[in-house]
ZANU-985822 format. One record per residue (C-alpha): residue in one letter; x, y negated, z. Coordinates in steps of 0.001 Angstrom, whole numbers, plus 524288, in hexadecimal, padded with zeros to 5 digits. Each point is the difference from the previous one (the first is absolute). Layout:
# ZANU-985822
+--------+-------+-------+-------+
: residu :     X :     Y :     Z :
+--------+-------+-------+-------+
:      A :     X :     Y :     Z :
...
+--------+-------+-------+-------+
//
This chain:
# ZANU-985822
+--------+-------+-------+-------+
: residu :     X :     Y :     Z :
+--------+-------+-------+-------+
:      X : C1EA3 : F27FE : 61A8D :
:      X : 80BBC : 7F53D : 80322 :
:      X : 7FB49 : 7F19D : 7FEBC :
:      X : 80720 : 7FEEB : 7F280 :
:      X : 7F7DC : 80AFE : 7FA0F :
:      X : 7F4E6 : 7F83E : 805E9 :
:      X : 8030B : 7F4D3 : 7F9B7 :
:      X : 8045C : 8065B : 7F20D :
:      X : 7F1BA : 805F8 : 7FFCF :
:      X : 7FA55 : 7F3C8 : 802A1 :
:      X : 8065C : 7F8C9 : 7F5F0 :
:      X : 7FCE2 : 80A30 : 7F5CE :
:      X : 7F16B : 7FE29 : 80493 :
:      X : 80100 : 7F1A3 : 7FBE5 :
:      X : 8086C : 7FF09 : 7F4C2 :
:      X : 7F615 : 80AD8 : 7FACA :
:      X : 7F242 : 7F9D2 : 8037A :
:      X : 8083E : 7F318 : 7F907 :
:      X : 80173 : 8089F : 7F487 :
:      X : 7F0C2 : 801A3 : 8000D :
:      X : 7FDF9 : 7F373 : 800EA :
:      X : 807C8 : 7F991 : 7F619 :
:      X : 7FCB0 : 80C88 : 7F5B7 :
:      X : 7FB0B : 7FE17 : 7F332 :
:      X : 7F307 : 806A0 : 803F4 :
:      X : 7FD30 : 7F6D4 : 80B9C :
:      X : 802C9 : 7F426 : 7F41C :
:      X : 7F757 : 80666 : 7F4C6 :
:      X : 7F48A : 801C8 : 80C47 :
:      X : 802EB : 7F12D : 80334 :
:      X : 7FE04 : 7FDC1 : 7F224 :
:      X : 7F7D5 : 806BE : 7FB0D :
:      X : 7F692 : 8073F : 80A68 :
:      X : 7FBC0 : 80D33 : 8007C :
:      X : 7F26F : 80498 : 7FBCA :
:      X : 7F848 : 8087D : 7F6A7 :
:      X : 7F14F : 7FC10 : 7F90F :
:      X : 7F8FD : 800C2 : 7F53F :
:      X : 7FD74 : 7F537 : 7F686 :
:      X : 7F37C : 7FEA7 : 7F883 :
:      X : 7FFCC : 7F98F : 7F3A9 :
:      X : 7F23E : 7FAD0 : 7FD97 :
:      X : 80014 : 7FC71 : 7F125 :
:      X : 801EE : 80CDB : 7FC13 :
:      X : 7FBDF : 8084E : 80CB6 :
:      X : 80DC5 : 80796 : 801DE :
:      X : 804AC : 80326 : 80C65 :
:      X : 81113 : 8004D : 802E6 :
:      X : 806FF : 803A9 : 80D79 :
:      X : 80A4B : 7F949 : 80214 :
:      X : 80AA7 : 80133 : 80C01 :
:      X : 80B50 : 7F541 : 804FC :
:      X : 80A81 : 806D1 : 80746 :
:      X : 80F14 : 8006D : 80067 :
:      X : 80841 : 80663 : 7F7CE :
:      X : 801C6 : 80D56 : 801A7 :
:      X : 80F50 : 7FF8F : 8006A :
:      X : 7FF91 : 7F2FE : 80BAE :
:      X : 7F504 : 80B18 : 804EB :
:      X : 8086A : 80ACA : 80062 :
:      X : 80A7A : 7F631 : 8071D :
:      X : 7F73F : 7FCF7 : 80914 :
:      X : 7FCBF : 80CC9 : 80589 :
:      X : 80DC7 : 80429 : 7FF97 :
:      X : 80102 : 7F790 : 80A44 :
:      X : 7F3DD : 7FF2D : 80842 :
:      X : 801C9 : 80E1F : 801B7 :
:      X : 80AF8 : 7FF41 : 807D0 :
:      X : 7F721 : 7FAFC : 80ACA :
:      X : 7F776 : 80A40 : 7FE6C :
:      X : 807C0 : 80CF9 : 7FF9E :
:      X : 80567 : 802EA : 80C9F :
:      X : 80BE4 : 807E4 : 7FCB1 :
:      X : 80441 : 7EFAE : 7FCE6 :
:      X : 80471 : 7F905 : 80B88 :
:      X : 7F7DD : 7F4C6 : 7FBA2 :
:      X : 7F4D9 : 8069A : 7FF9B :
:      X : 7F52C : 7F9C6 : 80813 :
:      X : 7FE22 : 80B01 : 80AC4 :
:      X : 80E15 : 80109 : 801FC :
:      X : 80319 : 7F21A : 800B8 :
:      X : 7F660 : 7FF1B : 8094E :
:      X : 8075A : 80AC7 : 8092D :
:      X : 80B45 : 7F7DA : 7FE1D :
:      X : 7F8E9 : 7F49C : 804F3 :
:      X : 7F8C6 : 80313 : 80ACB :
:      X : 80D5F : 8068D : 80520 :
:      X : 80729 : 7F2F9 : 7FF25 :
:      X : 80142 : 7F945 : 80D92 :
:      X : 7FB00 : 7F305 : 7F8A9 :
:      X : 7F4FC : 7F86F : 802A8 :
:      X : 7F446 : 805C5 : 80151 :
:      X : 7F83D : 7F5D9 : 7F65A :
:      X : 80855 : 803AE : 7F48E :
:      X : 7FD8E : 80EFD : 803CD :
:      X : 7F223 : 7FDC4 : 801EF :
:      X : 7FFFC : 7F60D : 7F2B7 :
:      X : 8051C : 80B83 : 7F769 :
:      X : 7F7DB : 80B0B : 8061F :
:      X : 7F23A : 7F6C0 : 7FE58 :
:      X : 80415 : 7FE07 : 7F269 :
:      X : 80395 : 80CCE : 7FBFD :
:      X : 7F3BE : 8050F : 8063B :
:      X : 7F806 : 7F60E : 7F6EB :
:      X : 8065C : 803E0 : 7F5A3 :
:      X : 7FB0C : 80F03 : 80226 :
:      X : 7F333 : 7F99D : 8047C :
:      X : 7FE04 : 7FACD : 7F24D :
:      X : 8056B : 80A93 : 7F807 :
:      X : 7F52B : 80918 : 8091C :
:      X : 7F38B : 7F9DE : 7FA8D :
:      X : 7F88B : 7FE73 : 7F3E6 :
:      X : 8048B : 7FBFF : 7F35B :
:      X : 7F7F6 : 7F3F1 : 7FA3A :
:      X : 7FAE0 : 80966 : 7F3B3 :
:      X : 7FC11 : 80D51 : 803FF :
:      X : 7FFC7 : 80B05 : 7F4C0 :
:      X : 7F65C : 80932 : 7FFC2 :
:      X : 803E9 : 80D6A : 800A1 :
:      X : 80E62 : 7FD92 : 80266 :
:      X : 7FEDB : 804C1 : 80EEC :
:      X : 80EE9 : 7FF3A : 7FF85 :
:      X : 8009E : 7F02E : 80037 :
:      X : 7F7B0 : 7FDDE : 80D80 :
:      X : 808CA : 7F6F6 : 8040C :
:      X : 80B8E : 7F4DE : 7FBB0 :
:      X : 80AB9 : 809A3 : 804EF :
:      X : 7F7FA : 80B01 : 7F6CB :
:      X : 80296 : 7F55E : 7F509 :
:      X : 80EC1 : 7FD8C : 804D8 :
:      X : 803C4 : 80D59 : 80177 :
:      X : 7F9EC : 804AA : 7F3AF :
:      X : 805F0 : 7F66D : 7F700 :
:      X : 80D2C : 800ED : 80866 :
:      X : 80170 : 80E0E : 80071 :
:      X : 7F82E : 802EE : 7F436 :
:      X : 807AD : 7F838 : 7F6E9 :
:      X : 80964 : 7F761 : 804E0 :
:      X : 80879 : 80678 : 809E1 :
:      X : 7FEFC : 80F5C : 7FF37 :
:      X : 7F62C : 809FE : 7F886 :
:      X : 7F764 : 8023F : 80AA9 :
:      X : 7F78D : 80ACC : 7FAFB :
:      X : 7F202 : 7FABB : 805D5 :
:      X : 804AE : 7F26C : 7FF50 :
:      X : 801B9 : 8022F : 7F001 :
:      X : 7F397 : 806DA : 7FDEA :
:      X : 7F957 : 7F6D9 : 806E9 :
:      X : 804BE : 7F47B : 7F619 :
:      X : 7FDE5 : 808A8 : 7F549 :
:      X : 7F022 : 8008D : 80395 :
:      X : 8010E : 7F260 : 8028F :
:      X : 805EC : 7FDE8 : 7F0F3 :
:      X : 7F262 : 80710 : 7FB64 :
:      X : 7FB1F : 7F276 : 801ED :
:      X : 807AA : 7F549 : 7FB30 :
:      X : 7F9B4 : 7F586 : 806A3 :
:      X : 801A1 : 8088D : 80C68 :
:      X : 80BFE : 80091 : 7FE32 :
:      X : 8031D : 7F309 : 7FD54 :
:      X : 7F829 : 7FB7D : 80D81 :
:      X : 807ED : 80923 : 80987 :
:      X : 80C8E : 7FAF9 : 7F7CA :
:      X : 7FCB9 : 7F2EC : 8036A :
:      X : 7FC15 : 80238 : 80DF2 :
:      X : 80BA2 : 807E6 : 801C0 :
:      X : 8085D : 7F2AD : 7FAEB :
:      X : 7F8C5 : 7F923 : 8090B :
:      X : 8028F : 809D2 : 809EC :
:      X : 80F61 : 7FE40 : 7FE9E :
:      X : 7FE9F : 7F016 : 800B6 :
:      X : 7F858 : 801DE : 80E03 :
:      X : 80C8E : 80A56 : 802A0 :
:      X : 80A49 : 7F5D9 : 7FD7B :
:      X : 7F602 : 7F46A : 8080A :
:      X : 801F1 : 80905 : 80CD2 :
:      X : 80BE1 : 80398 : 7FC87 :
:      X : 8051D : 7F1A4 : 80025 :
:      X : 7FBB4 : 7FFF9 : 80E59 :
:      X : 8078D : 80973 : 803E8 :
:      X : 80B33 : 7F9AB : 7F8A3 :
:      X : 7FF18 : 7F4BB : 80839 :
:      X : 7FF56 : 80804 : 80B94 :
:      X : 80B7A : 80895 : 7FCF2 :
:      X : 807A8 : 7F2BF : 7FCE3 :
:      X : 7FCE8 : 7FAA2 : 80DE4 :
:      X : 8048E : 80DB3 : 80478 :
:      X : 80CFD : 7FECE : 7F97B :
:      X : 80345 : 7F269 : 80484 :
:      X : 7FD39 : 80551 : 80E34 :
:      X : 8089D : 80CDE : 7FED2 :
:      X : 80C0B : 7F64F : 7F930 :
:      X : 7FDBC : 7F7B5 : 80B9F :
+--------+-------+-------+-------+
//
């Protein structure tokens, strides 16, 4: 890969984690929140659910996006801007910078979600979570990934709390992401030099 393809993948990588950033999903979270509960109202003893998240259409923007770091037939996908990376001749604290972060990133995606669902043995896991919601209704029609979300739709509430942990999910996506923004600007400045 010349320099200038370098480069021209690097500034894609930015300009699109800046897209993330300034989206309409990222301002409805800062405004709103994200979460799911139930409210109880005492005088008369009913119960209601109730869920704050995005809309689905800044939502649907949002993944668009963020899955261009995740499929790697993308150049900007994670793993292969990694490769890219590490075969720069560039200092090894940016290489090493990206890699840790990247590697966090999986690290947090690999454990436990905060609400665990009984017998949904498909959602383990935040990437479970990710991956469902991603390939199960977001990005493709995933088979397993769809009937997984339709079991979880048995349950509303269910539902409703792997929706929100998936939102939150995407926000700790973009937080790393940002990171590796930085790093990939440093990285740029260095190969312009």
């Amino acid at each position: 890969m010349s320099s200038q393809n370098e480069i021209e993948t690097l500034e894609i990588f930015i300009l699109s984690v800046d897209e993330l950033s300034q989206s309409k999903f990222i301002k409805e979270v800062e405004e709103n929140g994200i979460g799911t509960g139930i409210h109880c109202d005492f005088g008369s003893g009913t119960l209601t659910s109730y869920k704050v998240t995005p809309e689905l259409d800044s939502l649907k923007a949002f993944v668009l996006t963020i899955r261009f770091f995740r499929q790697n037939n993308e150049p900007t996908s994670l793993s292969r801007m990694e490769q890219m990376i590490l075969s720069l001749k560039i200092d090894k604290a940016l290489k090493r910078e990206f890699s840790d972060t990247r590697k966090a990133l999986n690290a947090y995606l690999d454990e436990e979600p905060d609400v665990i669902i009984e017998g949904i043995k498909a959602l383990n896991t935040r990437r479970d979570i990710f991956e469902t919601f991603l390939y199960g209704r977001f990005a493709h029609a995933n088979r397993e990934k769809r009937k997984t979300l339709k079991n979880l739709m048995e349950s509303v509430q269910a539902y409703d709390d792997m929706e929100a942990i998936f939102n939150t999910i995407l926000v700790q996506f973009l937080t790393k992401l940002k990171i590796m923004r930085e790093v990939c600007q440093k990285i740029k400045a260095e190969l312009e030099r």
